[in-house]
C-alpha positions in Angstrom: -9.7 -7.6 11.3 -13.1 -7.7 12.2 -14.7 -8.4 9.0 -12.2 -11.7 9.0 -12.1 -12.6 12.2 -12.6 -16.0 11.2 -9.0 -15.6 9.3 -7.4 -13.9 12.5 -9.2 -15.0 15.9 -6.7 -17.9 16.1 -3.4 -16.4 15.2 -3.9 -13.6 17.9 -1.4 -13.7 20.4 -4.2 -14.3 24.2 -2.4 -13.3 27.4 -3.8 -13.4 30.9 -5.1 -9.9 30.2 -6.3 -10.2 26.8 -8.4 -13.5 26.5 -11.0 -12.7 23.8 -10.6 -11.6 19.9 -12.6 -8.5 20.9 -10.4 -7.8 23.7 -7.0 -8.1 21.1 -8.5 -5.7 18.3 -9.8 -3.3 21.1 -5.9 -3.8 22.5 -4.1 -3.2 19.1 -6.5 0.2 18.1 -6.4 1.9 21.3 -2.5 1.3 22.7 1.0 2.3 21.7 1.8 -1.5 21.1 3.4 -2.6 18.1 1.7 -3.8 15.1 3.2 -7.4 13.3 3.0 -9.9 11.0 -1.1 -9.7 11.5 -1.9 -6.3 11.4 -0.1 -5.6 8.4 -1.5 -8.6 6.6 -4.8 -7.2 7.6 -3.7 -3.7 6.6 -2.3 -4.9 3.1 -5.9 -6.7 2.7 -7.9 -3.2 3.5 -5.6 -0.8 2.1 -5.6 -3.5 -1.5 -2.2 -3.0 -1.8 0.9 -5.2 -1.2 2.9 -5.1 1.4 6.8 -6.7 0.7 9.0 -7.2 3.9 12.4 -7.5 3.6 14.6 -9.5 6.6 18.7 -10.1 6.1 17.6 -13.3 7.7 14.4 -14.6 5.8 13.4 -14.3 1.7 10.9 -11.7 1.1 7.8 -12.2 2.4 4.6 -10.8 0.5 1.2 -10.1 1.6 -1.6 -8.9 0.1 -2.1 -9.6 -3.8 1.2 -9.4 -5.4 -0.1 -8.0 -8.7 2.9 -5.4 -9.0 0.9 -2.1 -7.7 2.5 0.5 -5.8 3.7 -2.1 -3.0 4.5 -1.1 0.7 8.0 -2.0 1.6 9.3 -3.0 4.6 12.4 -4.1 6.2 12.3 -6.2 9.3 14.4 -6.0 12.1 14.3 -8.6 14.2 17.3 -6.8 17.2 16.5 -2.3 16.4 18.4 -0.7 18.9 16.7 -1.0 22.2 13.3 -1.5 20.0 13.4 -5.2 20.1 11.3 -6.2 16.6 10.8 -3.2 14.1 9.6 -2.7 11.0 11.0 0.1 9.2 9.3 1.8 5.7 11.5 1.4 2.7 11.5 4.6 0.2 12.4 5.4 -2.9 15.2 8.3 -3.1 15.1 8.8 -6.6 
């Protein structure tokens, strides 16, 4: 995120205790927080892979370059258990 920060500064979600961009990537690679709809866009940009996301409630949602390689799939949860919003890794059983 830091190499782009022009691309993320301004969808970061700021709070009273985390005002800055510095301050949100320093928050998102040193707590237990949850990753979303950001951090994997960044991670499907550094990793150059897709990432697909699949919600009973929205169409798939793609990021990354959707060229067909080895994508990373995801289904979205918006209520998990007592999780609140998840994101849980799709694999192939075959």
């Amino acid at each position: 995120m830091n190499k782009k920060r022009e691309d993320y500064a301004p969808f970061c979600e700021y709070t009273n205790n985390i005002k800055t961009f510095d301050e949100y990537v320093d928050s998102v690679r040193s707590s237990n927080e949850w990753g979303g709809h950001l951090e994997l866009r960044a991670l499907a940009e550094g990793l150059r892979r897709p990432i697909v996301v699949y919600s009973a409630a929205q169409p798939k949602l793609v990021m990354g370059d959707d060229d067909g390689s080895n994508p990373v799939l995801l289904s979205y949860h918006l209520h998990y258990y007592s999780l609140g919003e998840h994101y849980n890794q799709i694999v192939n059983a075959s």
